[in-house]
N, C-alpha and C positions, 0 to 999 in steps of 0.2 A: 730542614735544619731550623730548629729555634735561631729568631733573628740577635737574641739576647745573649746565643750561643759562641763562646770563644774558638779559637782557630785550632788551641794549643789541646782543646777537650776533642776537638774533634776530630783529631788527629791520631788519638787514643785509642777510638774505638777502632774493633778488632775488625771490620768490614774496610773500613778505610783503608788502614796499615795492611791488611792483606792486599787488596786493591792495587795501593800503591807501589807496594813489590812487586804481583805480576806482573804490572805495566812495566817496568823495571827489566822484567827477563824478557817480558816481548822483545820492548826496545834492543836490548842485548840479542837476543834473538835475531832480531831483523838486520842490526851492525852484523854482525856475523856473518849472515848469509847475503853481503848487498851485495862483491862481490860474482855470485853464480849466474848463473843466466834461469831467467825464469822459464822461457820457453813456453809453448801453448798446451789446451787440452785436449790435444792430438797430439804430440810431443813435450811431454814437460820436460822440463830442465831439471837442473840439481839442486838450483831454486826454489822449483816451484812446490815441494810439499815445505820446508823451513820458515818460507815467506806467509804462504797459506795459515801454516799455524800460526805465526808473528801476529798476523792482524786477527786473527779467530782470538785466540789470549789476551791480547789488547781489547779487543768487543766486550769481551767476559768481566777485565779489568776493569771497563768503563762501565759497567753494567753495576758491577758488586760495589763501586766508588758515590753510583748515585742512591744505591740501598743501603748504603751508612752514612750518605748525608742525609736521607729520608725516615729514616726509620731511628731514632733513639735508643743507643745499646750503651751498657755497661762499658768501664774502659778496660784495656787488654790487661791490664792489671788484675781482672779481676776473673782472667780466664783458669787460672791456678789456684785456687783457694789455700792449696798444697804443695809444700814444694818437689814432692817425691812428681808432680803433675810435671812442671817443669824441667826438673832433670830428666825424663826418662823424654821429653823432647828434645833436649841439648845432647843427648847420647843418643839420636837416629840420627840427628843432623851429623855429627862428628863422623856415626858411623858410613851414612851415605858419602863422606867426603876423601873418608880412609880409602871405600870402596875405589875411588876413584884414580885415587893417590896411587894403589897398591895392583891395581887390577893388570897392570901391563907387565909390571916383575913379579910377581905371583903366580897372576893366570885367573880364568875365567872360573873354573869349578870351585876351588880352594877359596876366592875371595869372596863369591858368591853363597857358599857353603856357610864361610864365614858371618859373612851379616844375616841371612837369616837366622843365625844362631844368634846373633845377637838381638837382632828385632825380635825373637819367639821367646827367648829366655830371660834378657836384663828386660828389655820395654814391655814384653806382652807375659811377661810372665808366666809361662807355660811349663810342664815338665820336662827332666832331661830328656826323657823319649819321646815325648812328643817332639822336643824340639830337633833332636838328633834325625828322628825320622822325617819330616816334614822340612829341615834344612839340607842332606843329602838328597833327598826326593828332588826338591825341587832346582838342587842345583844340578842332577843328572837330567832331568826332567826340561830344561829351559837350555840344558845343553845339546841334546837332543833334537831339540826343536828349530833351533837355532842354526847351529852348527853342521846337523845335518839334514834336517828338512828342507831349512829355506836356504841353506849354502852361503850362509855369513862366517867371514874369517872374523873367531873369537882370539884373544891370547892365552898361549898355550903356559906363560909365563917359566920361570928357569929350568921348568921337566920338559919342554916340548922339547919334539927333535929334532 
């Protein structure tokens, strides 16, 4: 960091401010899980992958925070040139939120269906058939996998029985 460098600019740049969020969901992350028992590695606990990632996200955080106060970057203002740049991130963020929101009274295929349709089509821009096919795909696909592979109760949301 330029010693001549303000706190307010450097704060701006987009390595920081991402930085400073991860750090952000560790922390959250690690509240969350303090909690569980960590348990050893011969027996982990329910702990011990949550806490595991806590500090790994954190490392990463700290890591990406000293390569934007080392490296001189544009400010995050300057990541959008366009605004059609920025809304089509302010609609994955909404969309991954919805997904969240909806996922328990809906259910796992429908809601999952859902946002890939909307990440293929409003944000990525894609055909109706691509998107339709590559959005049922991989909501049967990840259902599948999931649900009966690895034997994770998914929600079956207001169809199950």
């Amino acid at each position: 960091m330029n010693p001549g460098m303000s706190w307010k600019r450097v704060w701006r740049r987009p390595d920081v401010l991402s930085a400073a969020t991860l750090f952000c969901v560790a922390l959250f992350a690690w509240i969350a899980a303090r909690d569980l028992a960590f348990g050893t590695l011969r027996q982990p606990g329910p702990g011990f992958l949550p806490k595991n990632l806590a500090v790994l996200l954190a490392t990463f955080a700290l890591l990406l925070l000293l390569r934007g106060l080392l490296i001189d970057a544009p400010s995050v203002r300057g990541l959008w040139p366009e605004r059609a740049g920025l809304i089509r991130v302010v609609l994955m963020l909404a969309a991954l939120l919805g997904y969240v929101a909806v996922l328990e009274t809906a259910g796992f295929l429908l809601v999952t269906a859902g946002l890939f349709v909307i990440m293929l089509r409003w944000v990525g821009r894609r055909s109706w058939i691509t998107t339709l096919v590559v959005a049922l795909g991989s909501a049967v696909g990840s259902y599948l996998l999931f649900a009966r592979w690895l034997m994770v109760s998914l929600p079956g949301g207001v169809w199950a029985p």
